[in-house]
TORKOL-4160 file (C-alpha; in steps of 0.2 Angstrom, whole numbers, padded with zeros to 4 digits, m for minus):
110
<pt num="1" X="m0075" Y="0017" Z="0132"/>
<pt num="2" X="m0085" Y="0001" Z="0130"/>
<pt num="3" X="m0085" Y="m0010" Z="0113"/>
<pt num="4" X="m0101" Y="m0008" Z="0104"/>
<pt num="5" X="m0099" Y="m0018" Z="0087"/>
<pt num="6" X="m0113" Y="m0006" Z="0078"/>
<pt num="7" X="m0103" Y="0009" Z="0083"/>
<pt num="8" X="m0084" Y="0002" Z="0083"/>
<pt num="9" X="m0073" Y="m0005" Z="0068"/>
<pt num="10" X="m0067" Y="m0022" Z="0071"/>
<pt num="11" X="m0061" Y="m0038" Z="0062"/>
<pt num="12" X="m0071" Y="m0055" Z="0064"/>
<pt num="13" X="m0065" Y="m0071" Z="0059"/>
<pt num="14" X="m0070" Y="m0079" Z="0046"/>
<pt num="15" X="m0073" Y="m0096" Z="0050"/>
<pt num="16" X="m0074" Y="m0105" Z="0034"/>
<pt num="17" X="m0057" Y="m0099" Z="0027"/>
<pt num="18" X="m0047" Y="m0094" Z="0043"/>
<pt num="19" X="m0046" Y="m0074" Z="0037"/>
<pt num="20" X="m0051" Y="m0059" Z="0047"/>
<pt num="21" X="m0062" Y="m0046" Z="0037"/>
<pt num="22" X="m0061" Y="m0030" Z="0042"/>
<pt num="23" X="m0078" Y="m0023" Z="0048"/>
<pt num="24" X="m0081" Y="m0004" Z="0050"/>
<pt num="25" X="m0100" Y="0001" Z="0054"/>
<pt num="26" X="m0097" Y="0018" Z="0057"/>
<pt num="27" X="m0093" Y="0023" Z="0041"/>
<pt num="28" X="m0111" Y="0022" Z="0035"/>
<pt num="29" X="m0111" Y="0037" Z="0045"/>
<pt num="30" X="m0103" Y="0047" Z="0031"/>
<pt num="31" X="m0111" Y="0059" Z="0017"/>
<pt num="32" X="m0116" Y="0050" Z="0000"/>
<pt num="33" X="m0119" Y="0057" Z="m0017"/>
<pt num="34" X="m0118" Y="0041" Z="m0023"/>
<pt num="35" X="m0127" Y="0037" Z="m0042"/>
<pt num="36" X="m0125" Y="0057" Z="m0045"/>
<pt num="37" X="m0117" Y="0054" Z="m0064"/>
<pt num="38" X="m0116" Y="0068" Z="m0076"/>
<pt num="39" X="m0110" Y="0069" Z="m0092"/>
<pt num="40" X="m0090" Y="0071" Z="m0096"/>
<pt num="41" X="m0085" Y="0089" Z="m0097"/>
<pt num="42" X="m0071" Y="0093" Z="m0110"/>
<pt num="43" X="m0066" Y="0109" Z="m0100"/>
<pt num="44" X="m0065" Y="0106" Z="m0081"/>
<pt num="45" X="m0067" Y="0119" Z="m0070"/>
<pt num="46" X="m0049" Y="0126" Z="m0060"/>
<pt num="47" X="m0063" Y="0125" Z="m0045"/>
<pt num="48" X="m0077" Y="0115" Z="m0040"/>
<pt num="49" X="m0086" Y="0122" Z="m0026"/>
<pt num="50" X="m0095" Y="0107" Z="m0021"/>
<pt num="51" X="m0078" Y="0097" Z="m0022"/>
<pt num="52" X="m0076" Y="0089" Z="m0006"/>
<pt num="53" X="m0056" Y="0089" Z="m0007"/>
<pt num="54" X="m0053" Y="0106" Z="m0018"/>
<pt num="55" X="m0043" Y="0120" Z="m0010"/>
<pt num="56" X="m0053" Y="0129" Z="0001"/>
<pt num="57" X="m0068" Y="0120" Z="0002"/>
<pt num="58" X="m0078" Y="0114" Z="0017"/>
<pt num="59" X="m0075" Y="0095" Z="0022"/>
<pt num="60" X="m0087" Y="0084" Z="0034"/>
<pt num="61" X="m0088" Y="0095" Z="0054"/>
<pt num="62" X="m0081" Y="0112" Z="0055"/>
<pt num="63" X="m0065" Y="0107" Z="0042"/>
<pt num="64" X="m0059" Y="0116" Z="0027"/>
<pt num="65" X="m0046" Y="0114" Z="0017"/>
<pt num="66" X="m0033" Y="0127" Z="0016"/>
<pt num="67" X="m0030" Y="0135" Z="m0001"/>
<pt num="68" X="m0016" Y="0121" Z="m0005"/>
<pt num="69" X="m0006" Y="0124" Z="m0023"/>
<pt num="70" X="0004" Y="0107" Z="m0021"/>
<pt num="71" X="0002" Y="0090" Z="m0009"/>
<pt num="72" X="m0011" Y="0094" Z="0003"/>
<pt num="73" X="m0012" Y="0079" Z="0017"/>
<pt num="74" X="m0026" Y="0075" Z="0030"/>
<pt num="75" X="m0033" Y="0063" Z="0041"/>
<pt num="76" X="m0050" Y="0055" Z="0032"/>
<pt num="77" X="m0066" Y="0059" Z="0040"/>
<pt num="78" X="m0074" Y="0047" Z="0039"/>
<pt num="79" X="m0058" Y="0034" Z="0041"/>
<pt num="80" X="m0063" Y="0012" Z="0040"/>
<pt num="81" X="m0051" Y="0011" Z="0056"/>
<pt num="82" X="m0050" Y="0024" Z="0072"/>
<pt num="83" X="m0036" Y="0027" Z="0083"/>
<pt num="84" X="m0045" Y="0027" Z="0100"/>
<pt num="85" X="m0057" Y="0013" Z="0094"/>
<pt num="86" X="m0058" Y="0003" Z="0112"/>
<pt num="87" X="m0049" Y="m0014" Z="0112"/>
<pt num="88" X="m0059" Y="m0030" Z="0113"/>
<pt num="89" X="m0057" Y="m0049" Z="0112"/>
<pt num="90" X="m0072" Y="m0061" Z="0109"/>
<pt num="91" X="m0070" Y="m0078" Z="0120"/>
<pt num="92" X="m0060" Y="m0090" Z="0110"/>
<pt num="93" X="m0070" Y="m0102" Z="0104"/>
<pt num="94" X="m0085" Y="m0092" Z="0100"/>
<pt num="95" X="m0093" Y="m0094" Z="0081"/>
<pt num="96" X="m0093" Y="m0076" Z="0081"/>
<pt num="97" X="m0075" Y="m0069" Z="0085"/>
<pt num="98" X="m0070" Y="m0053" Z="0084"/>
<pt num="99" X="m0057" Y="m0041" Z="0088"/>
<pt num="100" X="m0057" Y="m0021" Z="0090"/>
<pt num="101" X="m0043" Y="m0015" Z="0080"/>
<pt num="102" X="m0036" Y="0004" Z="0080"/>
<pt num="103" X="m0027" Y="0014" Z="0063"/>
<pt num="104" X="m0026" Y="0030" Z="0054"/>
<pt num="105" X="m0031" Y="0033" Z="0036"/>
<pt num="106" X="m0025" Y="0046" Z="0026"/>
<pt num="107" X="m0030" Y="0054" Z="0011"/>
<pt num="108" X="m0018" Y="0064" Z="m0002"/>
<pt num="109" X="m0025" Y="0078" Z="m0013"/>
<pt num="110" X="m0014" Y="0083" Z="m0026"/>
């Protein structure tokens, strides 16, 4: 698999204070509700259907969560790093350096 920095999360040096930022363009990949606000609810409900993380519910693909009671542990779907994300160095001494880095992120529902 080739590096594509559009596609691939990465860090890149930032020149001007000597700290890597950590880039991840595939994220904007994901679902958004965002700005959907509603009004505080005294009651909440024991189930949302439309709950991304509730017991039962459908996640991002072909994943549901199982009916959990407790702890209910899995790998995010749309994560800021990727295990298999290819390797890649920039030529030292380029303005723009980056580097391909690889991780897991996890998400706990309780």
């Amino acid at each position: 698999m080739n590096f594509d920095p559009t596609e691939h999360p990465h860090r890149r040096l930032n020149l001007l204070t000597g700290e890597y930022v950590l880039v991840s363009p595939h994220r904007n990949k994901r679902p958004w509700q965002g700005q959907v606000e509603r009004a505080p609810q005294t009651e909440r409900p024991a189930h949302d259907p439309d709950c991304y993380l509730c017991p039962g519910n459908a996640r991002a693909g072909d994943a549901r969560n199982p009916n959990y009671d407790g702890t209910f542990v899995f790998t995010n779907d749309f994560a800021a790093l990727l295990p298999d994300s290819p390797q890649f160095h920039s030529k030292p001494g380029s303005v723009f350096q980056t580097e391909g880095v690889q991780g897991t992120s996890r998400v706990v529902c309780f």
